[in-house]
DRENLUM-183259 format. One record per residue (C-alpha): x, y, z; residue number from 0. Coordinates in steps of 0.001 Angstrom, whole numbers, plus 500000, padded with zeros to 6 digits. Example, Ala and Ser with C-alpha at 12.3 -4.5 7.8 and 13.67 -1.06 7.14 Angstrom:
+--------+--------+--------+-----+
:      x :      y :      z : num :
+--------+--------+--------+-----+
: 512300 : 495500 : 507800 :   0 :
: 513670 : 498940 : 507140 :   1 :
+--------+--------+--------+-----+
//
This chain:
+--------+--------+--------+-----+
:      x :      y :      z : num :
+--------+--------+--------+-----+
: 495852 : 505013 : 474436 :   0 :
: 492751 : 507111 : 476030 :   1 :
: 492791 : 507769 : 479752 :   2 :
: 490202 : 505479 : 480739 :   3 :
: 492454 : 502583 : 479005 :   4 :
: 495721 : 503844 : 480926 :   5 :
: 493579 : 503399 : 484029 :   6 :
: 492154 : 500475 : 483217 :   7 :
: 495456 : 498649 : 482825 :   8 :
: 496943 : 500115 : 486100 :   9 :
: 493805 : 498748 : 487719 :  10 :
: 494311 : 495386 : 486291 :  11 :
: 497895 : 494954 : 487164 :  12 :
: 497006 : 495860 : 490547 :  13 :
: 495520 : 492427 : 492118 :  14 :
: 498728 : 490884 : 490933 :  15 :
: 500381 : 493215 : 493539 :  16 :
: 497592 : 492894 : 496612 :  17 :
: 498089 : 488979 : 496036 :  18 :
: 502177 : 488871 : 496360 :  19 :
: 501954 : 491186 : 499670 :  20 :
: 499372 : 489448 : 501327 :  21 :
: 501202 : 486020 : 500466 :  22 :
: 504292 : 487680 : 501929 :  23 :
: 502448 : 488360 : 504901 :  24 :
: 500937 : 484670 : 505283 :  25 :
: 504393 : 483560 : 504769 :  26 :
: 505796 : 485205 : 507579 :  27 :
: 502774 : 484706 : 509841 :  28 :
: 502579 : 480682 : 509087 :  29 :
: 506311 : 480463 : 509850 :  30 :
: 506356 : 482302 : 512822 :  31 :
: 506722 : 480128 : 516354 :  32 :
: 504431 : 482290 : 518953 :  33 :
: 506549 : 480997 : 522145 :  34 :
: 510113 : 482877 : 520334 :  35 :
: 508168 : 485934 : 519385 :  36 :
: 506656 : 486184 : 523144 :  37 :
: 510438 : 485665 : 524308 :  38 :
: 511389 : 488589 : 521765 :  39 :
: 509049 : 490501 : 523289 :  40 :
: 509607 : 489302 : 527116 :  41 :
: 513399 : 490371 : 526383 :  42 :
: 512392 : 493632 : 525189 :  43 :
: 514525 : 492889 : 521724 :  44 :
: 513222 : 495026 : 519158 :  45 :
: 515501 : 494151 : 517124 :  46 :
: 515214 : 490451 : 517184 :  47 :
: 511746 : 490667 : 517084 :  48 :
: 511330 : 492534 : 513851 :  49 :
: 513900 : 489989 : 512434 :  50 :
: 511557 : 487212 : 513008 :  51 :
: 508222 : 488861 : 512208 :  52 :
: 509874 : 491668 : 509142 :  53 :
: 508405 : 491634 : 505905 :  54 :
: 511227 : 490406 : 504249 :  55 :
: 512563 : 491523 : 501048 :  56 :
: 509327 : 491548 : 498953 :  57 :
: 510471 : 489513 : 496437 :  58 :
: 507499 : 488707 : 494452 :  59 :
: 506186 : 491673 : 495457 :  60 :
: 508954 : 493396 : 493424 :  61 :
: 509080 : 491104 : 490751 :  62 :
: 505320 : 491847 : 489986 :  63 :
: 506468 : 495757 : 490276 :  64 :
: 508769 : 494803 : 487735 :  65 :
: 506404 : 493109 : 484978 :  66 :
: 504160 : 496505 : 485292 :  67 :
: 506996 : 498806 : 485015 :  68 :
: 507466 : 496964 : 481735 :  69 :
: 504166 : 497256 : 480454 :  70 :
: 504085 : 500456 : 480928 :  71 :
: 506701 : 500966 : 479140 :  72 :
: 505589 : 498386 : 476277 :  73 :
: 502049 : 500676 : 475584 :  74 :
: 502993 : 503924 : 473496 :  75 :
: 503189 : 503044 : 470238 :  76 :
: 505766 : 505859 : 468522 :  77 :
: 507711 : 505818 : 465607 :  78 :
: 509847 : 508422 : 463970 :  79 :
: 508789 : 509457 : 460329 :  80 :
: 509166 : 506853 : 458124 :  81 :
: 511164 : 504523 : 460947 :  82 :
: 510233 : 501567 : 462430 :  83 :
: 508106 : 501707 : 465841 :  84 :
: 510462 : 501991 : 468959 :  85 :
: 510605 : 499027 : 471259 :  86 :
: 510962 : 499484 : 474767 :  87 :
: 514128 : 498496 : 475955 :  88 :
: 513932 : 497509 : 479876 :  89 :
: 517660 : 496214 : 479933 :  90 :
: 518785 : 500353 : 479864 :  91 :
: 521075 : 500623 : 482536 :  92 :
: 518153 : 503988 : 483190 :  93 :
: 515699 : 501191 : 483308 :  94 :
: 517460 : 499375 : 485639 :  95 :
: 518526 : 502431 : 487865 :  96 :
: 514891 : 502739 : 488374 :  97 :
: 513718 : 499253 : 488714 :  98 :
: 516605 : 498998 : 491179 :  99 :
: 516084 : 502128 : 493242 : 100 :
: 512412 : 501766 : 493143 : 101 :
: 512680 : 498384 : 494750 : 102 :
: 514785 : 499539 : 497550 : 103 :
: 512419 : 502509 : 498416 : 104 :
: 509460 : 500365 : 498302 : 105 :
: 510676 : 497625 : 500805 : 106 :
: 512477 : 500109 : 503099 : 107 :
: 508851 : 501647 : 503368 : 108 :
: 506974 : 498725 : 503699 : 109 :
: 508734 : 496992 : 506129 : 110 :
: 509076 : 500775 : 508053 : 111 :
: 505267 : 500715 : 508138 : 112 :
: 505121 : 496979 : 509584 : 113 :
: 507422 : 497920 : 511555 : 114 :
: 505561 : 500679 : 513302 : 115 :
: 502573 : 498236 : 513598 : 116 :
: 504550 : 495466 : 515636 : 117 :
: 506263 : 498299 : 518243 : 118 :
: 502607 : 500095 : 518548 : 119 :
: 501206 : 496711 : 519667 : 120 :
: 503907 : 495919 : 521976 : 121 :
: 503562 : 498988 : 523692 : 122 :
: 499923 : 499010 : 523678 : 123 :
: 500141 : 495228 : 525410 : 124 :
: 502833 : 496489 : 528348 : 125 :
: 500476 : 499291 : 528658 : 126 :
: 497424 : 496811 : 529324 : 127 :
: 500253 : 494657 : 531687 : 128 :
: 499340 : 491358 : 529261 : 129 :
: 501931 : 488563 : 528962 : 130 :
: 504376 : 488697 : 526364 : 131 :
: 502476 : 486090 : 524822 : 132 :
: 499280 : 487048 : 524213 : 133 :
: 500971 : 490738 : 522870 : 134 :
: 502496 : 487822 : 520304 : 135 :
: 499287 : 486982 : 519660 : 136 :
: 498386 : 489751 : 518935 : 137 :
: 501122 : 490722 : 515885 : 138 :
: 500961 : 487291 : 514880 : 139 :
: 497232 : 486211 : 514779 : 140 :
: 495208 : 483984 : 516588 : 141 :
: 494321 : 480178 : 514835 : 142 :
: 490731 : 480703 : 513517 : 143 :
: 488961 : 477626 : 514428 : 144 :
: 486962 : 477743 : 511075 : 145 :
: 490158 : 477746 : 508796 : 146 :
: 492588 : 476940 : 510778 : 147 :
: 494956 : 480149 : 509708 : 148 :
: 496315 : 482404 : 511786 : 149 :
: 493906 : 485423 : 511724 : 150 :
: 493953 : 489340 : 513183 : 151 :
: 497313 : 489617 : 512994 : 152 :
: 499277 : 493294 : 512549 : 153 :
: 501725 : 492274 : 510062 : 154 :
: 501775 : 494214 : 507127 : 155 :
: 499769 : 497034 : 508215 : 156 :
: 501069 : 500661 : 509214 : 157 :
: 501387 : 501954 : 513006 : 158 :
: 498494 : 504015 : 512128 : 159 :
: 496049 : 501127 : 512048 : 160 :
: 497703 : 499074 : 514440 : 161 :
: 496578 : 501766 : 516802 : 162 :
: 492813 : 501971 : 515596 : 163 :
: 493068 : 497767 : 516227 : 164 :
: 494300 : 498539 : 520034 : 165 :
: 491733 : 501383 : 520118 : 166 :
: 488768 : 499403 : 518488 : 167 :
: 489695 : 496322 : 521124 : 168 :
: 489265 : 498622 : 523832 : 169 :
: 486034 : 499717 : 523017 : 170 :
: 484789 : 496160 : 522558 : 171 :
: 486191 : 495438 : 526355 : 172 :
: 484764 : 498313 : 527902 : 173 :
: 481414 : 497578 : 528684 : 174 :
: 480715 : 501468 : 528398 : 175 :
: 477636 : 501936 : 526025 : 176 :
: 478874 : 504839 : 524462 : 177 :
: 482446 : 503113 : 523936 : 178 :
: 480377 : 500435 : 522245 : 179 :
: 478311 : 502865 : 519957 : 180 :
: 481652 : 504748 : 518938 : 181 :
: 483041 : 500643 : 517560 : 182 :
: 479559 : 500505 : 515614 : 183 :
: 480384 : 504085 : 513637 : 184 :
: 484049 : 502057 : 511873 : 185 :
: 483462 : 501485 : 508594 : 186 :
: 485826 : 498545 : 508359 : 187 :
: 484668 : 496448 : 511440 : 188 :
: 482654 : 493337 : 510611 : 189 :
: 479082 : 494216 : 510364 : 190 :
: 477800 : 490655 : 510798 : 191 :
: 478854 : 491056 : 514258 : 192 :
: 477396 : 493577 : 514827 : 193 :
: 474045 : 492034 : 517180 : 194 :
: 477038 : 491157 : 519724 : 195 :
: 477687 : 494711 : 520203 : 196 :
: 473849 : 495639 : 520260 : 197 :
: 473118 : 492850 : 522846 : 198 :
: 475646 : 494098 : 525081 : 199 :
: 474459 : 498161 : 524866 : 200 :
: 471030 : 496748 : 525649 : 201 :
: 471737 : 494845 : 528526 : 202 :
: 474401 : 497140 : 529861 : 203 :
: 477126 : 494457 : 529834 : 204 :
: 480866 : 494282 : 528452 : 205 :
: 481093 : 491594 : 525902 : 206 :
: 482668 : 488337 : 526456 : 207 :
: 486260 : 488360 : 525439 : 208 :
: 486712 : 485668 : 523113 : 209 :
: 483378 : 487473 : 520886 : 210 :
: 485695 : 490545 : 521360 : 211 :
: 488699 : 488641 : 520827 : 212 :
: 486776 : 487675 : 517422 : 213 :
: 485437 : 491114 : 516215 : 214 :
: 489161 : 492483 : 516442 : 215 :
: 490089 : 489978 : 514284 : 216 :
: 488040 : 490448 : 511533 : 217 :
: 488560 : 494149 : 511857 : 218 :
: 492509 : 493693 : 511630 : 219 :
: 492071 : 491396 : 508632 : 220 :
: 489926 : 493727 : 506778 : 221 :
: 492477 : 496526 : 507865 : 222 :
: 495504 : 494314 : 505876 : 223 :
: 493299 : 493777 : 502763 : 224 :
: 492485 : 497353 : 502169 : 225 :
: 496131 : 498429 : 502737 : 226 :
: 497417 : 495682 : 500445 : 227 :
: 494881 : 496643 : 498125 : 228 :
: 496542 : 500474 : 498253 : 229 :
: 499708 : 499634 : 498601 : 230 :
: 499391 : 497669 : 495244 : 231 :
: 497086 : 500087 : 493141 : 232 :
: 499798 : 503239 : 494958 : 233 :
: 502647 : 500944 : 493131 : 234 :
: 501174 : 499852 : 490651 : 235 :
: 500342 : 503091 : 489379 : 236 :
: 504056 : 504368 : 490280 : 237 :
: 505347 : 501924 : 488156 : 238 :
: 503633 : 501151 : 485083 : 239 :
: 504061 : 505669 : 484400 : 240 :
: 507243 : 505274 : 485204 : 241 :
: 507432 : 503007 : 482663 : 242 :
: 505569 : 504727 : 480573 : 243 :
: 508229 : 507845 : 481221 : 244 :
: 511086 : 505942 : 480542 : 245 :
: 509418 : 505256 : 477191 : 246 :
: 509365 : 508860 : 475947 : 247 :
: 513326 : 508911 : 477575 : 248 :
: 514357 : 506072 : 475375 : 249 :
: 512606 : 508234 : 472517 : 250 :
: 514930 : 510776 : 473080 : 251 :
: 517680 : 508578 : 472458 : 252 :
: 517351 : 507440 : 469256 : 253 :
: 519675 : 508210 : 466199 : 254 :
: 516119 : 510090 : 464650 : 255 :
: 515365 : 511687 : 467974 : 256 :
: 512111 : 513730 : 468206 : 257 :
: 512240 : 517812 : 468868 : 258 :
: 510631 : 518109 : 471702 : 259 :
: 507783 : 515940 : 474174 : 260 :
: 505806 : 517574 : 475983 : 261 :
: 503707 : 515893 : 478921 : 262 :
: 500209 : 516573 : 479834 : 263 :
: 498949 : 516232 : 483501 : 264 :
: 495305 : 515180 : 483293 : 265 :
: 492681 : 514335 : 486367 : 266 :
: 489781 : 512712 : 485987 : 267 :
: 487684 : 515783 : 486753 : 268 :
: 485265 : 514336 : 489021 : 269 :
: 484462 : 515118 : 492876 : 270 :
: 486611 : 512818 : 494088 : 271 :
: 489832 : 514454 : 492528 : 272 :
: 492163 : 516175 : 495451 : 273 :
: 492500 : 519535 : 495443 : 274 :
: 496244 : 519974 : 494828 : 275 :
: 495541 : 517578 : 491592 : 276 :
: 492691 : 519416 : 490392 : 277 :
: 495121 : 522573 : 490027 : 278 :
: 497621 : 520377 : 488191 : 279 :
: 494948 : 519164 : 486272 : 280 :
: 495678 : 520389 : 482105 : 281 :
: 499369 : 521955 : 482975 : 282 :
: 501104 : 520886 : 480265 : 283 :
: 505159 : 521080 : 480520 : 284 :
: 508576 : 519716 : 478828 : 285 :
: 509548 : 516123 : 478963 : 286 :
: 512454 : 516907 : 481821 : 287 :
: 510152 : 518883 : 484217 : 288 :
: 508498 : 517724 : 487079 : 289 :
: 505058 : 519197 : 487837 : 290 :
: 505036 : 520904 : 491037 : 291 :
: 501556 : 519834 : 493281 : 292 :
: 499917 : 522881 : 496091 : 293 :
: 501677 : 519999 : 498727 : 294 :
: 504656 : 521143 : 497710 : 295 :
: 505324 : 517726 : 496396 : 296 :
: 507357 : 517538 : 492649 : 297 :
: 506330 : 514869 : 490323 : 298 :
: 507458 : 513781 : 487010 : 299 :
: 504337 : 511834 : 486563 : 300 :
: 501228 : 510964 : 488742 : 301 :
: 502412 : 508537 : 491581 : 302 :
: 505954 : 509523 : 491254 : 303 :
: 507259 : 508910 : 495198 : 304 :
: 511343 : 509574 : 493977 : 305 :
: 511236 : 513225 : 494271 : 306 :
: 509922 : 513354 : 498208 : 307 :
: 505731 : 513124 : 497297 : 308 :
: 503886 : 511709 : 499939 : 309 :
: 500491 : 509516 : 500275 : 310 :
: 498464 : 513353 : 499743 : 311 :
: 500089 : 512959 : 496557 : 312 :
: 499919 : 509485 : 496068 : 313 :
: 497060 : 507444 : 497080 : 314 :
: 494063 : 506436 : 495706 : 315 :
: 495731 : 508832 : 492749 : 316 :
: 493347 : 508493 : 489523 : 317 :
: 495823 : 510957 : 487270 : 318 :
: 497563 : 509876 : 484223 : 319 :
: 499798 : 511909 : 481310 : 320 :
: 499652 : 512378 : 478158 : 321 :
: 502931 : 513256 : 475754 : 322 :
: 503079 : 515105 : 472796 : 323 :
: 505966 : 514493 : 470324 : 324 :
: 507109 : 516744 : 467847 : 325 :
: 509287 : 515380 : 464957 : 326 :
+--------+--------+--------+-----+
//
């Protein structure tokens, strides 16, 4: 299987993946009741409050995780000399270790991230001295009147844009020009609303806060579908090479075992490759090494997050690996 067709697959089981976290995230926003979130939050119960607006366990989330993992593990296509081709076997109790641990990583850092998100906003909102209510607003959505859904929420995004939401709402309510112009440079803010802002530079006025109110929403919601998109590809990737790993593992196993793998890192040698992957880029190593990244970062395969590697390491990764088997 060529590179291009590795990638290719991991970009196909990706959608799969953005669809089950953003329908984890509807499901939790359409079930939450604004007036006990706002009394959460009027408490000051953290705790409570991330119990009614967490993201859960993930469940098709990981289940989704699960059929990759498998395919991945389904696509090499060995055989030992004059054998039969080996099937993959995802019922391993090493299969399951990883589908297991894998899982439990994945949530923990998900609903870590969301977490972040809700406590940034209800800071932010005692900061501004708003009502506990509208700061519940503000995690959970507002009803759009066009689809009736709860929209501009901060579930399901990291602290990280929660705070460039807070940050882009104050610019919108700050009738300062500059403030204003500094919205206009975001690349993820709704551009069809962007003559509001215009109007309101040119006649030296802030804008009206439910146009604000509006513009913040969109932003937030294009905020949760980019990080659902690389949350899934970041998995997805993780996953299906992992798979594809536990492949060359099961290899090893066999009564007609081979006499060595050997595992090729390869980028995609373009601009866009990072740095520390363009150096890992042709090292070729044994089948129970991890390749070490310039991070600092170990990695038995690209998007491998079990051995401490980080989103430098990780996102928008375009890597794959190649094995070589020696009978």
């Amino acid at each position: 299987m060529t590179e291009n067709d590795i990638l290719a697959a991991i970009d196909g089981l990706s959608p799969a993946l953005q669809r089950a976290y953003l329908d984890q995230v509807r499901s939790i926003v359409d079930a939450a009741v604004i007036a006990d979130v706002a009394q959460k939050i009027e408490d000051g119960d953290d705790h409570g409050l991330l119990l009614l607006v967490g993201l859960g366990s993930l469940i098709a989330f990981i289940e989704a995780l699960r059929t990759t993992y498998i395919k991945g593990g389904s696509t090499p296509k060995e055989k030992p000399p004059g054998g039969k081709r080996v099937q993959f076997d995802q019922h391993q109790p090493e299969a399951q270790q990883w589908l297991t641990q894998n899982a439990q990583r994945t949530v923990e850092q998900l609903q870590a991230e969301s977490a972040e998100a809700v406590r940034a906003t209800v800071a932010a909102g005692r900061t501004a001295g708003q009502s506990a209510y509208q700061t519940a607003l503000d995690i959970v959505g507002r009803t759009s009147k066009q689809t009736g859904k709860r929209v501009g929420g901060v579930i399901g995004i990291p602290g990280a844009d929660a705070l460039t939401i807070i940050n882009a709402k104050k610019q919108l309510l700050s009738g300062d020009a500059e403030e204003l112009r500094n919205y206009l440079r975001r690349v993820d803010r709704e551009k069809a609303m962007d003559g509001i802002v215009t109007k309101a530079i040119e006649a030296k006025k802030p804008i009206a806060a439910p146009d604000a109110q509006r513009m913040v929403a969109a932003y937030a919601d294009k905020k949760l579908k980019n990080h659902a998109l690389l949350v899934a590809h970041r998995n997805a990737l993780e996953a299906y090479n992992a798979g594809f790993h536990r492949f060359y593992e099961q290899l090893m196993s066999q009564a007609t075992r081979p006499l060595l793998i050997e595992k090729l890192w390869r980028n995609k040698g373009d601009m866009k490759v990072r740095h520390a992957h363009v150096l890992l880029g042709g090292q070729r190593i044994t089948m129970g090494q991890l390749f070490q990244s310039e991070t600092g970062a170990a990695l038995m395969y690209p998007g491998d997050s079990a051995h401490g590697a980080e989103w430098a390491d990780l996102a928008r990764c375009r890597c794959t690996v190649s094995y070589r088997v020696t009978w």
